[in-house]
VMD Tcl script that draws the C-alpha trace (Angstrom):
set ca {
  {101.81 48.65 66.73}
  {98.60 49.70 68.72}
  {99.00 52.59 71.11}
  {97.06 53.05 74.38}
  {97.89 56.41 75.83}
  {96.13 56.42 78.85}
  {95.71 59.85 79.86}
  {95.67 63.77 77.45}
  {99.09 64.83 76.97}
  {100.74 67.64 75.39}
  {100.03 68.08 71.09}
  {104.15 67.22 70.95}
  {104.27 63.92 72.49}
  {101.37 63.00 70.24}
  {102.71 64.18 66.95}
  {105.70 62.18 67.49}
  {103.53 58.79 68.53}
  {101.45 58.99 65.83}
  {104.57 59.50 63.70}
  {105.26 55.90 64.18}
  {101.82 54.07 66.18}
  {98.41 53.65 65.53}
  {97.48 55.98 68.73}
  {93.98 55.66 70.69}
  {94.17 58.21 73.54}
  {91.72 58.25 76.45}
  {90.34 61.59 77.04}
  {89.35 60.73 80.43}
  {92.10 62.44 83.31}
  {91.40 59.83 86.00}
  {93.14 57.01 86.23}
  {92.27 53.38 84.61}
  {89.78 51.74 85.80}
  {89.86 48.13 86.36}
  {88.50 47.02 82.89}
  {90.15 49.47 81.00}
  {93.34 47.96 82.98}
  {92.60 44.78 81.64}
  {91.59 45.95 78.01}
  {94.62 47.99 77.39}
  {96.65 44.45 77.97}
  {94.64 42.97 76.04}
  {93.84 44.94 72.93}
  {97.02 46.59 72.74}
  {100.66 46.28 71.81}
  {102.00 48.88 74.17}
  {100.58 51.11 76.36}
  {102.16 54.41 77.82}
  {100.37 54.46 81.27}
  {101.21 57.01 84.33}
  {100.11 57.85 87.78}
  {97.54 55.68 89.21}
  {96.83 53.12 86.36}
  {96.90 50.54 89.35}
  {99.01 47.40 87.28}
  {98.91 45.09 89.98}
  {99.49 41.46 89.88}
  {96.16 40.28 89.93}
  {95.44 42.55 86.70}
  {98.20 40.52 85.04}
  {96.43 37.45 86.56}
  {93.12 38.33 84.67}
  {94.76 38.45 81.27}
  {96.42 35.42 81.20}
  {98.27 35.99 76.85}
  {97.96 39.72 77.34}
  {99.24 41.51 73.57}
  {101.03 44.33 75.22}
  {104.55 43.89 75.73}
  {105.71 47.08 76.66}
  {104.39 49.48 79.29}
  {105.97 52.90 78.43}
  {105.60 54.61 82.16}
  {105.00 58.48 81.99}
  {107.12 59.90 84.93}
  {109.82 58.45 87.04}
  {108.05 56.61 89.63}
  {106.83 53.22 89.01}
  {105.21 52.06 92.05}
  {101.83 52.06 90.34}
  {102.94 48.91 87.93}
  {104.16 45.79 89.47}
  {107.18 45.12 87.81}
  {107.57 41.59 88.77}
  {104.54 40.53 87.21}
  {104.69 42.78 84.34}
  {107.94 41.02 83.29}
  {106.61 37.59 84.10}
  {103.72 37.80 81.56}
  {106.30 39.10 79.16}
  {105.81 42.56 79.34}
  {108.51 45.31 79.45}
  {108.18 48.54 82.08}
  {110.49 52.12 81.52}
  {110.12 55.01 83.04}
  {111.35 58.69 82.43}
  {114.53 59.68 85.25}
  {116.45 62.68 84.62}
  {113.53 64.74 82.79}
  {111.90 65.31 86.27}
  {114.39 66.13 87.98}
  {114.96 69.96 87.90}
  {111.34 70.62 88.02}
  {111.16 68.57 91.07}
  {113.50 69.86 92.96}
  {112.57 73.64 92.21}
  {109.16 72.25 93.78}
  {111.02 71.02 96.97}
  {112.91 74.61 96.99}
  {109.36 76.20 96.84}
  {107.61 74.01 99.80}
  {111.02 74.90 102.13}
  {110.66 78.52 101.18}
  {106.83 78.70 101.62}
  {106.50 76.58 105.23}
  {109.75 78.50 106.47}
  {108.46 82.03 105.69}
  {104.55 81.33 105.79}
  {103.97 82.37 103.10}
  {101.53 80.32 102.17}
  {99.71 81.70 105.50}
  {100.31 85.59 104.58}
  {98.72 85.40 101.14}
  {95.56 83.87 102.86}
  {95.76 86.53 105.42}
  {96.27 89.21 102.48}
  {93.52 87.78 100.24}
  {91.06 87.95 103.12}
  {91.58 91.34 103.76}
  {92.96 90.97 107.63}
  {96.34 92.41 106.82}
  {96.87 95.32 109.09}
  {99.60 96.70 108.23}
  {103.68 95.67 108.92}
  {105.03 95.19 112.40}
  {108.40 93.83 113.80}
  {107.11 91.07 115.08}
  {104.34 89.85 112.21}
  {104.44 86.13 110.76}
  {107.55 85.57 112.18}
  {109.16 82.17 110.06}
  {112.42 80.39 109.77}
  {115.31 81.70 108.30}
  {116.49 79.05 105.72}
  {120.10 80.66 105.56}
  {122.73 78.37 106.77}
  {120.00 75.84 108.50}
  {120.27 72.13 108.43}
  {118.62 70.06 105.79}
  {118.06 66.75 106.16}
  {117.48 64.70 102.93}
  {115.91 61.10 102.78}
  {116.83 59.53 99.56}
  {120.32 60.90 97.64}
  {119.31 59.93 93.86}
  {119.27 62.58 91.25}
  {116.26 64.48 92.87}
  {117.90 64.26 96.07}
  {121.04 65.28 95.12}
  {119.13 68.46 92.66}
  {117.65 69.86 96.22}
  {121.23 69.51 97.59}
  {122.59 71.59 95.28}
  {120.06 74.38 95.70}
  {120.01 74.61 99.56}
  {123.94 74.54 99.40}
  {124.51 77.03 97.09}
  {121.29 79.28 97.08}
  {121.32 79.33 101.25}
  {124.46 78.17 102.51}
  {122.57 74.97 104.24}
  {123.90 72.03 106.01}
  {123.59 69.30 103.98}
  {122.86 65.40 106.02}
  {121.33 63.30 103.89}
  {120.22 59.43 104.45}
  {120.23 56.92 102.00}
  {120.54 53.09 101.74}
  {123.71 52.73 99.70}
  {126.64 54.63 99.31}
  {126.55 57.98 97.83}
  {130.55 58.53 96.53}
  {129.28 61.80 94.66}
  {127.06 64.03 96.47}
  {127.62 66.69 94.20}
  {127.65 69.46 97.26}
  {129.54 69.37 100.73}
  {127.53 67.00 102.17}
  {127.61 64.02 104.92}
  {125.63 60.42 104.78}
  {124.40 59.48 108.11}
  {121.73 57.14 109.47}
  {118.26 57.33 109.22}
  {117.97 59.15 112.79}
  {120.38 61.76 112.23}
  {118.98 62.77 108.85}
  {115.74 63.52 110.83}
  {117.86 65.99 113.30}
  {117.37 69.39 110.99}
  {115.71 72.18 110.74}
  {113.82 70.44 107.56}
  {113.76 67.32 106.23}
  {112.87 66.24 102.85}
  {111.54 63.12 101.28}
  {112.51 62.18 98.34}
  {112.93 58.49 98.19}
  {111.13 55.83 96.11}
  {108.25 54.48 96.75}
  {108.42 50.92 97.49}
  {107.05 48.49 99.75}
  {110.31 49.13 101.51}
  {109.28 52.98 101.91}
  {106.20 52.69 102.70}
  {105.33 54.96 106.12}
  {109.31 55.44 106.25}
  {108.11 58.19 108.06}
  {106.05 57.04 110.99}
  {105.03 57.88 114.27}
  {108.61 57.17 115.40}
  {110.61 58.90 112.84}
  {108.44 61.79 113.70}
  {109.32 61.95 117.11}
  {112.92 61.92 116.37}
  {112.76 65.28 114.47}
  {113.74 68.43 116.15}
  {110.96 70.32 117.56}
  {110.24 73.69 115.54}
  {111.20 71.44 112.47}
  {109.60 71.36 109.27}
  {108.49 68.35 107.10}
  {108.75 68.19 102.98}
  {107.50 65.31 100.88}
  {107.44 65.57 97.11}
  {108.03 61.82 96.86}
  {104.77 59.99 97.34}
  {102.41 59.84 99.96}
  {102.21 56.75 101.18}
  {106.25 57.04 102.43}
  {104.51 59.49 105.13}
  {102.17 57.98 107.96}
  {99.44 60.96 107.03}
  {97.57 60.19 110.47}
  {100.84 60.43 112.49}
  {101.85 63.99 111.22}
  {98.43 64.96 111.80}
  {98.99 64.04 115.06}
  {102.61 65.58 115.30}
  {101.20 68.61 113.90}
  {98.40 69.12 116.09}
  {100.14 68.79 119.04}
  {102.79 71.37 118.07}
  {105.72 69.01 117.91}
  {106.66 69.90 114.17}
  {106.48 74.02 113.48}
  {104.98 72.98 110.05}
  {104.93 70.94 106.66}
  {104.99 71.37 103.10}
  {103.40 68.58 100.39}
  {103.06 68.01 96.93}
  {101.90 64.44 97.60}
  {99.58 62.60 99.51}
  {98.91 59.23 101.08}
  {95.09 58.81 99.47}
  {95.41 61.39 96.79}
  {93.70 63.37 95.35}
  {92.19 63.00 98.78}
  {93.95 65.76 101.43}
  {92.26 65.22 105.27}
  {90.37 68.10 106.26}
  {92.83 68.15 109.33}
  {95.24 69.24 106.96}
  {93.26 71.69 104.68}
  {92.56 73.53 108.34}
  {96.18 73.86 109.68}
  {97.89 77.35 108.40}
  {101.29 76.05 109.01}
  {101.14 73.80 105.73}
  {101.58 74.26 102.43}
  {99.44 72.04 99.80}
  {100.00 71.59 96.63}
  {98.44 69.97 93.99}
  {101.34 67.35 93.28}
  {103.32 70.17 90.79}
  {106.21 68.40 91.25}
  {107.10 67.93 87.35}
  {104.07 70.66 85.89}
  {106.22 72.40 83.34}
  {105.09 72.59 79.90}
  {108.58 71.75 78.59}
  {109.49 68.94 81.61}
  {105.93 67.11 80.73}
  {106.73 67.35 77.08}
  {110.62 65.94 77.99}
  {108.66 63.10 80.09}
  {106.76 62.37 77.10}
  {109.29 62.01 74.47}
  {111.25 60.11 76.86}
  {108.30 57.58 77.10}
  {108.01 57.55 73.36}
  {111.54 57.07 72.96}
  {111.77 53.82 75.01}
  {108.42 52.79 73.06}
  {110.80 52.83 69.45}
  {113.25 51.72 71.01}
  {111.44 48.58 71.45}
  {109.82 48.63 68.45}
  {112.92 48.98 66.53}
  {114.34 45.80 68.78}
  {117.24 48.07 70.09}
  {118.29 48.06 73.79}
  {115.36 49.94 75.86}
  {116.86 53.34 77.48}
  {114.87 53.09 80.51}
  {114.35 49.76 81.66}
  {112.98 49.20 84.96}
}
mol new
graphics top color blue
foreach p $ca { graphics top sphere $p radius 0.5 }
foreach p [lrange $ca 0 end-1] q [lrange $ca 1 end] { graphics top cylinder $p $q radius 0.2 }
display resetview
């Protein structure tokens, strides 16, 4: 079987697909462009593709008998491929749940912590050499101890954050999520979409899906407590970008923290200016040991369709 691995990836997760594949791996770290979309259908058997290799229907379209039949996804979210199409021109998706998990919710942990405490804020004011000295009433934040936390999406990631805020600060727990949660792992109560927004932070960490998309708009923003913070390390595109601008401008939210971004890599200057968010560069799973887990994972499902066993991660 021919191998496209669409982006570098750590030595281990290449050992063990050239254990078993004829490997070509693209040196290039942006995503695929619109030929190379079509060529890796094309001229390959499977290809292990990740964020931003844009599969869309119409790519499907353009290669009519594609040879791939399996694209081996490289992280959990799949809202790059389009699954539908994929499996109409015969073509398998998995993806990789469980191995991000941790690692993303440590990231969510980090975002809450930095935003409450500013800390993102005091090391600029450190590194710039305007620190004067300690006073009672410098940088004051929010305590995170025994605050309300509002998460939007219970899955395994959602659930992971849960765990943390409950037993690492005592917090709250609401959380809002389209179908019953039996389990949430933590003390913890499901309530609608509005009521979720009412804490002292709210997290996103729900899908990405057409269904998702600007979840959190305009509206949604006005329903959050004022003085609240905002935390997305979801995707983007679930957060109206202009429309927290907008609430954060006009002092409605106290501030934000995001790993992810609606056009990324692009981040609005608007936001690059504001010292009450945090920015970061989409972390969420950048581990030596989680990537290499991701990896293996993808690999994994690969023999198991090679082999013509069951896949373990079917989309």
């Amino acid at each position: 079987m021919r191998l496209l691995i669409t982006r570098p990836l750590p030595d281990r997760i290449l050992e063990a697909a050239r254990a078993r594949f004829e490997v070509t791996v693209r040196n290039s770290t942006k995503p695929l462009s619109p030929e190379e979309l079509r060529r890796a259908l094309a001229e390959h058997d499977a290809v292990l593709p990740t964020l931003d290799d844009l599969f869309r229907a119409e790519v499907f379209a353009d290669v009519p008998q594609p040879r791939a039949r399996i694209l081996a996804n490289f992280g959990v979210g799949t809202n790059h491929i389009d699954v539908a199409a994929a499996t109409a021109a015969g073509i398998a998706v998995t993806n990789t749940p469980g191995a991000v998990t941790d690692a993303t919710a440590d990231i969510a942990l980090t975002l809450m912590l930095m935003t409450a405490r500013r800390a993102g804020e005091g090391e600029r004011l450190v590194r710039r050499g305007a620190w004067e000295g300690w006073h009672p009433t410098q940088m004051l934040g929010l305590h995170m101890t025994g605050k309300r936390l509002g998460i939007l999406g219970m899955g395994r990631i959602g659930k992971a954050i849960a765990r943390r805020a409950h037993h690492g600060f005592g917090m709250e727990i609401t959380f809002f999520n389209r179908s019953p949660v039996a389990d949430p792992g933590v003390p913890a109560r499901q309530v609608g979409f509005a009521e979720a927004l009412d804490a002292d932070i709210v997290v996103v960490a729900v899908p990405a899906t057409p269904a998702t998309h600007h979840l959190v708009d305009a509206a949604a923003l006005s329903q959050m407590r004022p003085g609240a913070i905002l935390v997305n390390i979801a995707r983007g595109d679930i957060i109206d970008e202009t429309a927290l601008i907008a609430a954060l401008s006009e002092g409605r939210l106290a501030g934000a923290g995001l790993d992810v971004y609606e056009f990324e890599p692009e981040v609005p200057a608007a936001l690059r200016a504001m010292e009450n968010v945090t920015l970061l560069p989409h972390l969420g799973t950048a581990a030596l040991e989680v990537r290499e887990g991701m990896g293996l994972m993808a690999v994994e499902n690969l023999l198991a369709f090679a082999d013509g066993r069951p896949l373990p991660n079917a989309v």
